[in-house]
N, C-alpha and C positions, 0 to 999 in steps of 0.2 A: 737408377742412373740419375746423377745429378748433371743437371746443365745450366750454367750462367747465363743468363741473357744481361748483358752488360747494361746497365742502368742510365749512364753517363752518356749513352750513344744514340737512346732513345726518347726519339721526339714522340709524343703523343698527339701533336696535330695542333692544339689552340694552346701552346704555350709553352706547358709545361713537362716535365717528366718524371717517370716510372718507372717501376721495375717488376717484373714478373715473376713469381715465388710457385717454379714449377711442381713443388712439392702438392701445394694447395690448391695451385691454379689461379689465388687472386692476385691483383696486383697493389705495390706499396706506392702512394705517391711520392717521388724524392723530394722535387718543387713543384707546388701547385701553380694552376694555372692566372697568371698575374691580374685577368680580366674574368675569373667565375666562371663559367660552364659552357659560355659562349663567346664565340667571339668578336669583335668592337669592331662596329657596324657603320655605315653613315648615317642612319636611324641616330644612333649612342651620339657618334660625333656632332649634330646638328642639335641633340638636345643640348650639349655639355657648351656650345657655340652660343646656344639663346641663353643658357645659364650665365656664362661669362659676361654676354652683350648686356642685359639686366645686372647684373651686379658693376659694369662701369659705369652704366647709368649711373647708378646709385652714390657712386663714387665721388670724392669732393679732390680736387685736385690737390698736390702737395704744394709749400713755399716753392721749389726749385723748377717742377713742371708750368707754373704761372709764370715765373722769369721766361721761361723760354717761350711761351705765348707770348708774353711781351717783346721779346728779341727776334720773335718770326720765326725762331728755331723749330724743325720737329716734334713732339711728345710721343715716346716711343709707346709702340702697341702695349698692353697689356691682355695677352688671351684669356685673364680670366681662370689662371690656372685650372687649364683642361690640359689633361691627362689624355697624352695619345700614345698609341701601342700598334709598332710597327708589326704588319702581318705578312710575312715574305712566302710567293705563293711558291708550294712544294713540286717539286719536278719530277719527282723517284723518291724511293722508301730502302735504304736498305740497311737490314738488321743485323746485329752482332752478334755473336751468343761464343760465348769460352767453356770449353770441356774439361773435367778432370784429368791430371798426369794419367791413370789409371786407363779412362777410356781411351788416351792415346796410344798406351803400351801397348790396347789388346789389340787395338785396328792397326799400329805399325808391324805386330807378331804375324798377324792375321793374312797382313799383305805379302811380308818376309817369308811365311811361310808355306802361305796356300797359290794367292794372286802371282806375284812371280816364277814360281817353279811350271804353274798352270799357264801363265805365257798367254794368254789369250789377246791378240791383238785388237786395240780398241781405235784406231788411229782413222780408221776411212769414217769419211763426213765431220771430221776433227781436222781445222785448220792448223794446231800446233807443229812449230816448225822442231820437233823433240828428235832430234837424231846426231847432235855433234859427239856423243859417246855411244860406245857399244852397248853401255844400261841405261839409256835416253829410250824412253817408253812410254805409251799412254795402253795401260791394259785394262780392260773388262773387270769390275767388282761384282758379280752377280747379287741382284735383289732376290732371287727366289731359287730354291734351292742348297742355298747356303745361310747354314744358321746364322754366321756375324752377319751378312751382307742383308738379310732377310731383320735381325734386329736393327740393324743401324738404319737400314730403310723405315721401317717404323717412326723411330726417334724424327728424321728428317721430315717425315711426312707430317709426325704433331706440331714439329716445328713451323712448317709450312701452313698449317690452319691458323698457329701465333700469328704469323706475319698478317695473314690474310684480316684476323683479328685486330691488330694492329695498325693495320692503313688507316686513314682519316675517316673514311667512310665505313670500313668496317667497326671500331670505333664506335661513332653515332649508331650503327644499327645495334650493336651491342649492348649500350648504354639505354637506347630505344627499348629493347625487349629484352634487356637482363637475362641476355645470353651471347653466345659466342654465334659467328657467322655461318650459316646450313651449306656447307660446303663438301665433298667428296675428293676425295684426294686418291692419287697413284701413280706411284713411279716408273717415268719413262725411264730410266736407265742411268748408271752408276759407272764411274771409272776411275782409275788413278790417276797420275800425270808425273814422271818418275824425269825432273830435268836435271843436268849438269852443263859446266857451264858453257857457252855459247846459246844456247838454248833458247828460242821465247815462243812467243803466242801474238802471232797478229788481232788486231781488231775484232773483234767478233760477235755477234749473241747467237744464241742459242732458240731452237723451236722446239718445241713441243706437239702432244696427239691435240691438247684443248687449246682456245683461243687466249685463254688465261693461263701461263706459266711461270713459275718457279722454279728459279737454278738458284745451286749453292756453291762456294770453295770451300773446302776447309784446309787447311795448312798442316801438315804432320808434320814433315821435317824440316827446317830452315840453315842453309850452309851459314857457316859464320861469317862469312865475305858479305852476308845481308845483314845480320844479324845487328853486327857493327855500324849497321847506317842509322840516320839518325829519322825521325819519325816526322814526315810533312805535315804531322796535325800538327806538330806541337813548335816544332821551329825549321820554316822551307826554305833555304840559302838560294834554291834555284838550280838551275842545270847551267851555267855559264864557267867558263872554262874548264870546261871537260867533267865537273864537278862528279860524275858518277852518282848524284845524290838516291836515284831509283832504281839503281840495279835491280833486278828480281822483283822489282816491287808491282802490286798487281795495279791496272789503270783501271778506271772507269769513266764515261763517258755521255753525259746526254743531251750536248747543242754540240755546235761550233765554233764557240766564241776564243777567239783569243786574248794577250794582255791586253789588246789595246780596247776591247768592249768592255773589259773587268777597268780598268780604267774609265769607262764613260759609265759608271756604275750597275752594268748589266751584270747581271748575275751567275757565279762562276757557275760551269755545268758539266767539272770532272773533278779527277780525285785522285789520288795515288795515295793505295793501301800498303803501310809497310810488312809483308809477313810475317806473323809471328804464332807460332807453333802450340794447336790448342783453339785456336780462332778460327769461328769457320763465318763466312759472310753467306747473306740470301737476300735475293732481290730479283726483278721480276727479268723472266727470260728474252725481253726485249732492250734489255739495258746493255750495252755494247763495252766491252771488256776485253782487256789484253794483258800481257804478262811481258813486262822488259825482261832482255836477255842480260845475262850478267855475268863476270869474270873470275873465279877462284879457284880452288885446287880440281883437278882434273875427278877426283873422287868423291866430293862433295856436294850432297845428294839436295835436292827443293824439290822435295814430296806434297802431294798435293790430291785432296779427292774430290771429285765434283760429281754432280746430279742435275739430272732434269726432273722435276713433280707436275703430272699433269691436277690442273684443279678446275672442278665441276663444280659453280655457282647452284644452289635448288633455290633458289631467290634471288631478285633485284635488289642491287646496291641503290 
């Protein structure tokens, strides 16, 4: 099984990014990290300050800077050409990864032919509000007992170790002892999320058996009424005048700030993911998520599989 972990999406923690080559399991750097292996410290900044201070010593003034001593004017700073490197502290981690057409087919067959016929309703302890159609559903994908749902558990689970690999801290431990993070992994449970339109998902996160959890979405099907939206990474008009701009689009969530603290340069702390079919997101089971309702043909399905992964640390981060 081949699976993309989107390269472009993944921070590595002090800078730069990567990409993960799950054939091999190493990773390719795309851009290194702009400050070497560590990250730029006030240690760094105070030497690179006395560097600078010592070299205006040194420094003889120019014709134009003497006129302005003489005229009383200012002499603008010169730092000394030090080199500083904004380090914006991380709030949440959460990962990409893109599937083959292929493993979409088998798992939308799978669902089409096994999951719905077998009807098992997943909905109690599930805040979605999925009922404005008669095939408005959240049903039961079983992890054990069923060969797809027992392979695809699997995959989500190595994926889940990626991630855990992948945080800042696991990271450094990894780099530390030239391995991956001693970790235990097991799935709480699996389901679909079968909406049409009127349909959404209030605010929510997710628990887990351990104190460290792992949820995923993955997107199968996307109605075209979303499809057509245009994507808030790349260009966000905003929601004013009735714009529709996030139909269907999944939210996420982790302060409460509004425009007006992203304004007073506070750091924004949501997100709106636009669906798209093949994409499945993962990130930690405390991060609070919901899913806009959205308006299109009565028949037009926004397919959806989610997981909870319990994960058991056998080591301090």
């Amino acid at each position: 099984m081949s699976i993309k972990i989107l390269g472009d999406d993944i921070d590595i923690g002090v800078g730069g990014i990567d990409r993960i080559n799950t054939e091999t399991g190493k990773s390719e750097i795309i851009r290194p990290n702009e400050m070497g292996d560590k990250p730029f410290t006030i240690d760094d900044y105070n030497k690179a300050l006395e560097k600078g201070n010592k070299q205006n010593e040194n420094k003889t003034m120019s014709d134009d800077e003497k006129q302005q001593v003489d005229e009383g004017e200012p002499v603008p700073e010169n730092p000394g050409g030090i080199q500083i490197a904004m380090r914006p502290k991380l709030a949440v981690n959460v990962m990409r990864c893109h599937f083959p057409i292929d493993i979409m087919v088998e798992l939308n067959e799978h669902i089409d032919n096994v999951i719905i016929p077998n009807n098992v309703d997943h909905s109690k302890g599930l805040v979605g509000q999925i009922r404005q159609n008669e095939k408005s559903k959240q049903l039961t994908f079983p992890h054990e007992g069923d060969e797809v749902g027992e392979m695809f558990s699997s995959v989500l689970q190595r994926l889940a170790k990626e991630y855990i690999d992948r945080s800042p801290r696991g990271r450094v431990m990894s780099k530390k002892e030239d391995r991956g993070v001693d970790c235990e992994t097991s799935m709480e449970s699996m389901w679909t999320v079968h909406s049409y339109a009127g349909d959404y998902n209030p605010i929510h996160d997710h628990g887990t058996k351990t104190p460290i959890g792992i949820s995923c979405i993955m997107y199968l099907k996307v109605p075209r009424c979303i499809e057509r939206l245009g994507n808030p990474s790349e260009n966000f008009e905003g929601l004013n005048e009735s714009s529709g701009a996030v139909d269907g689009f999944t939210y996420l969530t982790w302060g409460s700030n509004g425009m007006r603290d992203i304004n007073m340069l506070r750091p924004i702390t949501e997100e709106y993911v636009k669906p798209e079919a093949g994409t499945l997101l993962m990130f930690p089971s405390w991060l609070r998520h919901g899913v806009m309702p959205f308006f299109g043909h009565k028949d037009h399905e926004r397919r959806t599989l989610s997981a909870n992964i319990n994960i058991k640390l056998n080591e301090k981060l």
